[in-house]
N, C-alpha and C positions, 0 to 999 in steps of 0.2 A: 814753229812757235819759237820766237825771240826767247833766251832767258834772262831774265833781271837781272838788272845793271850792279846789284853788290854781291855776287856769283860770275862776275867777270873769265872769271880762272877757269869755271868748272861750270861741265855742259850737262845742268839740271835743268828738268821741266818743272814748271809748278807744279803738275799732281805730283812729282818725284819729292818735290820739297814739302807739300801735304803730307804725304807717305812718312818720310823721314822725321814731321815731328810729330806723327801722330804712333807713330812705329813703336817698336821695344829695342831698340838698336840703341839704346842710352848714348854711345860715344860719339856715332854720329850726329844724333841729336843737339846734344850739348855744342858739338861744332858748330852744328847750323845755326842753334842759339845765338851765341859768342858771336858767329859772323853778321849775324841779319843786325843782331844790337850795336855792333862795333861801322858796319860798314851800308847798310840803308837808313835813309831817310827818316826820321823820326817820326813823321806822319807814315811813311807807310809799315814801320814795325810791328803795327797793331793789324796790317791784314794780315799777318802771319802767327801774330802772339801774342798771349792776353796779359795783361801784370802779373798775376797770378803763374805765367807759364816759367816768367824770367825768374820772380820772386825764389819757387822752387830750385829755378837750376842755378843760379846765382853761386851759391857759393863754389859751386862745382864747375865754373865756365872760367877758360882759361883765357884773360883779356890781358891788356897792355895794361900798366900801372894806373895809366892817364884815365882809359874807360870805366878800369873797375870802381876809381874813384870818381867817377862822375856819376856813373849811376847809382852807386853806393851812396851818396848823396842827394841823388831824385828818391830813392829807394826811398831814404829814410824822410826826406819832404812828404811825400806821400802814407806815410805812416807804417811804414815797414822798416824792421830792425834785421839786417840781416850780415 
């Protein structure tokens, strides 16, 4: 099984990545968050994550200036204050 293309680096399966954000492993989570948000497709973000998933780990996901302000901006389009 190929792994997806914004997981270049690192040789995850999708159940691995199911796993990881369904897990209790917070730090890796939050990674995979930050990475799927920062480095997939904007339509495919959502097979992996609900608004609700980002909404939550948002403040705690470590992005580049440019991301956190982008989506902190959809965020609050969308009616979230975070």
């Amino acid at each position: 099984m190929s792994k997806p293309y914004f997981l270049w680096d690192y040789d995850l399966t999708e159940a691995q990545i199911y796993d990881i954000l369904h897990g209790n492993n917070n730090v890796e989570k939050l990674w995979l968050i930050a990475r799927i948000i920062t480095h997939a497709k904007f339509e495919d973000i959502w097979s992996y994550l609900t608004l609700d998933d980002i909404v939550k780990a948002f403040p705690k996901l470590r992005l580049t200036p440019k991301a956190k302000q982008d989506w902190e901006r959809a965020l609050k389009i969308w009616g979230y204050h975070v």
